[in-house]
C-alpha positions as CSV (number, residue, x, y, z in Angstrom):
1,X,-0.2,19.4,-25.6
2,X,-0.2,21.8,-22.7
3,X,-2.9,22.4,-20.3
4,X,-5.3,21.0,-17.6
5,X,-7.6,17.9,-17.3
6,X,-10.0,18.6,-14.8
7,X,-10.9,14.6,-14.2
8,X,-14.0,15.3,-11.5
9,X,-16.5,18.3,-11.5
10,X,-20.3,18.6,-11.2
11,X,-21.2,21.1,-13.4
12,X,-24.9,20.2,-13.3
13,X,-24.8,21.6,-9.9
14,X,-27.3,24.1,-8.7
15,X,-24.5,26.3,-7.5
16,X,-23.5,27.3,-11.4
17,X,-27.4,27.4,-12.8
18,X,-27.3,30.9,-13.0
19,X,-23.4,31.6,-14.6
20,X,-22.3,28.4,-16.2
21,X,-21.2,30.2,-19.2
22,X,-19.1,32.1,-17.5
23,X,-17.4,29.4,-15.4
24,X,-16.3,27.6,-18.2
25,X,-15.4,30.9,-20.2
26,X,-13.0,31.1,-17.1
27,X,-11.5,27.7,-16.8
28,X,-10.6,28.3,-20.7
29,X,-8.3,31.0,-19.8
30,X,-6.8,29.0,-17.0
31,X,-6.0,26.3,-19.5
32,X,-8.1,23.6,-19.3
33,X,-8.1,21.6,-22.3
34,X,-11.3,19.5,-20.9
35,X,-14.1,18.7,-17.9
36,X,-14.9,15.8,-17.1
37,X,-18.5,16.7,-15.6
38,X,-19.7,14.0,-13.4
39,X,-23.5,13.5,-12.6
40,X,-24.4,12.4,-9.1
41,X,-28.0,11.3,-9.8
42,X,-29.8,10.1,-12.7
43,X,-31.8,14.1,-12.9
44,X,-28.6,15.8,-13.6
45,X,-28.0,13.5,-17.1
46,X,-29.8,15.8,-19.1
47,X,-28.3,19.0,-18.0
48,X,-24.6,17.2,-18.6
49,X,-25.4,15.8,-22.0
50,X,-26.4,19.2,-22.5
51,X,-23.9,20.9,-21.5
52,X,-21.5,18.5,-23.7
53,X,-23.1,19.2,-26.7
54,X,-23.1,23.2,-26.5
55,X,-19.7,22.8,-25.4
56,X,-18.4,20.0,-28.0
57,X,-15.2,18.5,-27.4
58,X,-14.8,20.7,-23.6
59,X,-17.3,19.4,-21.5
60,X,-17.1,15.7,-21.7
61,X,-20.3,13.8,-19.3
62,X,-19.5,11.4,-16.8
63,X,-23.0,9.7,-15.9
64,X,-23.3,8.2,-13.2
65,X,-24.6,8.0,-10.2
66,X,-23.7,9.0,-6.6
67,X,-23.7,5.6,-3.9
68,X,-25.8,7.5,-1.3
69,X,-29.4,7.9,-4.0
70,X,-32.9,9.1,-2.5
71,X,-34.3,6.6,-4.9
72,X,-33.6,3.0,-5.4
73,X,-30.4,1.6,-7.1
74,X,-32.6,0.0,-9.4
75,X,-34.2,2.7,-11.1
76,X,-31.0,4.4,-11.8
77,X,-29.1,4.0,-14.9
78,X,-25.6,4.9,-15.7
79,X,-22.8,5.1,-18.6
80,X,-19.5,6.0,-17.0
81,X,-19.5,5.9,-13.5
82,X,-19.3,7.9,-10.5
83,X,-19.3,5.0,-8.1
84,X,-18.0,4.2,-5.2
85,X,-19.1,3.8,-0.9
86,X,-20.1,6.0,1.4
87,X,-19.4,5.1,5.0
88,X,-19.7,8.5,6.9
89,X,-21.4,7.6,9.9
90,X,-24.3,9.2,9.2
91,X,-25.2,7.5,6.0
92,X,-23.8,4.3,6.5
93,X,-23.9,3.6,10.2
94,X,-25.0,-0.6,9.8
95,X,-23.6,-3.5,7.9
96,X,-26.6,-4.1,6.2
97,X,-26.6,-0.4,4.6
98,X,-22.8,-1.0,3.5
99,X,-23.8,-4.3,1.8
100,X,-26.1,-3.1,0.2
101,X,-23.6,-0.3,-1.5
102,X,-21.3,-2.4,-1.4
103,X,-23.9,-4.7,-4.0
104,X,-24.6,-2.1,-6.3
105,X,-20.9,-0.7,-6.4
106,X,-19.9,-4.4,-8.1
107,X,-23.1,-4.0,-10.6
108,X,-21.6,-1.1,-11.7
109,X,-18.3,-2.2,-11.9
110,X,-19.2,-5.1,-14.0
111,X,-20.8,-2.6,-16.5
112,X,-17.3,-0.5,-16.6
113,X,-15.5,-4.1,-17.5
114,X,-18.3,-5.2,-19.8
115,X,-18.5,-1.9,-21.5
116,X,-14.7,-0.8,-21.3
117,X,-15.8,2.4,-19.5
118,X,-13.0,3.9,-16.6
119,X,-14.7,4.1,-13.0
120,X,-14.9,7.9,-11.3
121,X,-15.0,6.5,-8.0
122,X,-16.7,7.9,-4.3
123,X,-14.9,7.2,-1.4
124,X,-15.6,9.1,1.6
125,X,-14.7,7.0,4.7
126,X,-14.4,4.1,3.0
127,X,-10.6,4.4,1.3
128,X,-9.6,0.2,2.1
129,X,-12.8,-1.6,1.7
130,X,-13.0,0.5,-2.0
131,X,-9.6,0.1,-2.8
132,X,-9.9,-3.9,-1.5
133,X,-13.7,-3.9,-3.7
134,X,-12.3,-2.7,-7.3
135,X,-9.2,-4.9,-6.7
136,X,-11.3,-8.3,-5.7
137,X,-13.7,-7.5,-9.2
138,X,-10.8,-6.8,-11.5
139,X,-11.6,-3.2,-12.0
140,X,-9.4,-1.4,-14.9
141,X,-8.6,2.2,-15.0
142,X,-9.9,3.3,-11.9
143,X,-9.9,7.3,-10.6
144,X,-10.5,7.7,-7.1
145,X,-11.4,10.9,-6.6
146,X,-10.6,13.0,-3.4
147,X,-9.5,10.3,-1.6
148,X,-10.0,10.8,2.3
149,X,-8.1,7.5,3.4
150,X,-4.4,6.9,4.7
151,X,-1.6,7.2,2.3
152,X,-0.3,4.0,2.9
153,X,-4.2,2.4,1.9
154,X,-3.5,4.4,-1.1
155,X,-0.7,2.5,-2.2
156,X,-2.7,-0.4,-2.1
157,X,-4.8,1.7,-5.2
158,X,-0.9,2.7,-6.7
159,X,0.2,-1.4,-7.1
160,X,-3.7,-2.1,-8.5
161,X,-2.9,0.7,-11.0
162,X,-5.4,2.8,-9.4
163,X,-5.1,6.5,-10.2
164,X,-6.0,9.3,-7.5
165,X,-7.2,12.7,-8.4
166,X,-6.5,15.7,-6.2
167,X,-8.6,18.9,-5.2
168,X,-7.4,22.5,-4.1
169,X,-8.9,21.5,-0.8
170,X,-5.1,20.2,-0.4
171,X,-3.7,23.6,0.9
172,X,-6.0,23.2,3.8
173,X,-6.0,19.2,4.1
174,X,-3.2,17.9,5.6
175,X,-4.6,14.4,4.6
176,X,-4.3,15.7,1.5
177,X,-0.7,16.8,1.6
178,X,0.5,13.8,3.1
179,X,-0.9,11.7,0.4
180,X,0.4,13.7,-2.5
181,X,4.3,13.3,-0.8
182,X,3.7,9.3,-0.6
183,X,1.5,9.1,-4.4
184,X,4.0,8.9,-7.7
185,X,3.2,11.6,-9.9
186,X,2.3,8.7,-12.5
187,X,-0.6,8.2,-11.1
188,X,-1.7,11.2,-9.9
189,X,-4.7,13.8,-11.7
190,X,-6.3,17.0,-11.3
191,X,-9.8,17.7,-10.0
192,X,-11.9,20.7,-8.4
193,X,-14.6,18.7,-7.3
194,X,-16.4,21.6,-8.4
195,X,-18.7,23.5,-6.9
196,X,-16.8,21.7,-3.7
197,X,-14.2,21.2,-2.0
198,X,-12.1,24.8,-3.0
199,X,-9.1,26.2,-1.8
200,X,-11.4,28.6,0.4
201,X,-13.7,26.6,2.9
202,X,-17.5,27.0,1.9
203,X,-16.9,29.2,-0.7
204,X,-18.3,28.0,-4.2
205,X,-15.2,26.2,-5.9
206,X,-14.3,26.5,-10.0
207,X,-12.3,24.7,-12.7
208,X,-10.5,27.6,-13.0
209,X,-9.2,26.5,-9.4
210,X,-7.4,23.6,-11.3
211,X,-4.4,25.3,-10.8
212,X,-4.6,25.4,-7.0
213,X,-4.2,21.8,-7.1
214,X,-1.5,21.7,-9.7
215,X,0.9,24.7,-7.8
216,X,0.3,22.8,-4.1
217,X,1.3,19.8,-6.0
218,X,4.2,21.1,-7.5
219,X,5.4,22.5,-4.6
220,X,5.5,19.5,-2.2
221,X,7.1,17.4,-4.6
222,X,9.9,19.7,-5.5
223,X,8.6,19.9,-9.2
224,X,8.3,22.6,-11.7
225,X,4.0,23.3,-12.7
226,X,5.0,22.5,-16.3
227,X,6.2,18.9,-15.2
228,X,3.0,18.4,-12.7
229,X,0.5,19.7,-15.3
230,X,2.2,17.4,-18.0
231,X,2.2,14.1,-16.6
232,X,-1.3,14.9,-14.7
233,X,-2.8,15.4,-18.0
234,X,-1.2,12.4,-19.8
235,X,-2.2,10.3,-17.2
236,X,-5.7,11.6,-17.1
237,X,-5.1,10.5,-21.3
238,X,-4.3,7.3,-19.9
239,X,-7.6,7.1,-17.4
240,X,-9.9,8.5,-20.2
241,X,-8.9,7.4,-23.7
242,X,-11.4,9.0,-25.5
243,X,-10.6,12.0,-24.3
244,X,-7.7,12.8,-26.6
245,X,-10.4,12.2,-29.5
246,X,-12.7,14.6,-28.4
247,X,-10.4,17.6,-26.9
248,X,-10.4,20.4,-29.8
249,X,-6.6,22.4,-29.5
């Protein structure tokens, strides 16, 4: 089976209202075999299931919910999760504001184990107390996506059996280059973070970008694209078993 998973895109964003079509038209071509379209509030549910049904066995939801939410925790509700901490400054500047992610984060963690679901995890700023989070609640198969945090609090993630999934932002993030040389390719995936964090700063990122990550990857590892796109995409098999029921070849 050749071709990319993209493991983390929000394709419910405003920024593809107007051409969705054609952005997934174009990650085809690229060769995607499947998006994993993550919500990050309960509003953009609808839009993904949506999305999943005109585009049966491409466009698989991921919903879930962002940890930084204009409404309260408790009127959100999720199936698979985008989960995680947010402790930018801005956001989470006090103790009490991180334990009070920090409470909802296990919640939803418990309904990944209870429910067998993987966890799409959010961790800006927050890479250790995540990492040290999941590992404390017994969290199984765990993508954390975009991780901003040292390489070496990365391998705390690796030994866990955490997986980490990596944008085209790498060719201008050094953090992001120096993670990929310490990270085994076993437990590496793809993203685009969609319409985010793109190989061009503040211009509107794409699936299609998928192979920015995969050529960067390739590259600093010493590997050929066929290898890194392979194993990515078996380990993103690994991360989301269902997918490999629902992909259409």
């Amino acid at each position: 089976m050749s071709g990319f998973i993209d493991c983390h895109c929000h394709l419910a964003a405003q920024d593809f209202q107007t051409d969705i079509d054609e952005v997934i038209e174009e990650s085809k071509k690229t060769g995607i075999l499947a998006l994993v379209a993550v919500a990050e509030q309960a509003g953009e549910f609808e839009r993904l299931i949506e999305l999943s049904n005109k585009y049966s066995g491409f466009v698989l939801p991921c919903l879930g919910v962002h940890p930084v939410q204009g409404n309260p925790p408790q009127e959100q509700r999720s199936a698979t999760l985008e989960v995680g901490l947010d402790f930018t400054p801005r956001i989470a500047s006090t103790e009490v504001q991180k334990n009070e992610q920090k409470k909802v984060f296990i919640e939803q963690i418990e309904i990944a184990k209870q429910f067998d679901l993987p966890l799409n995890v959010h961790s800006r700023s927050a890479g250790r107390p995540t990492i040290n989070l999941l590992k404390e609640q017994g969290a199984q198969k765990v993508l954390l996506h975009a991780f901003d945090g040292k390489p070496s609090v990365a391998m705390e993630g690796v030994k866990a059996g955490f997986y980490f999934s990596i944008p085209p932002s790498i060719i201008r993030s050094e953090q992001k280059q120096k993670l990929v040389k310490q990270l085994p390719l076993e437990f590496i995936c793809l993203e685009t973070d969609s319409p985010a964090l793109g190989p061009v700063k503040q211009v509107r990122n794409e699936p299609k970008n998928i192979s920015v990550s995969c050529q960067y990857i390739a590259q600093i590892k010493g590997l050929s694209v066929e290898n890194v796109m392979e194993v990515t995409t078996q380990n993103a098999f690994k991360l989301f078993p269902k997918l490999q029921k629902f992909i259409r070849i």
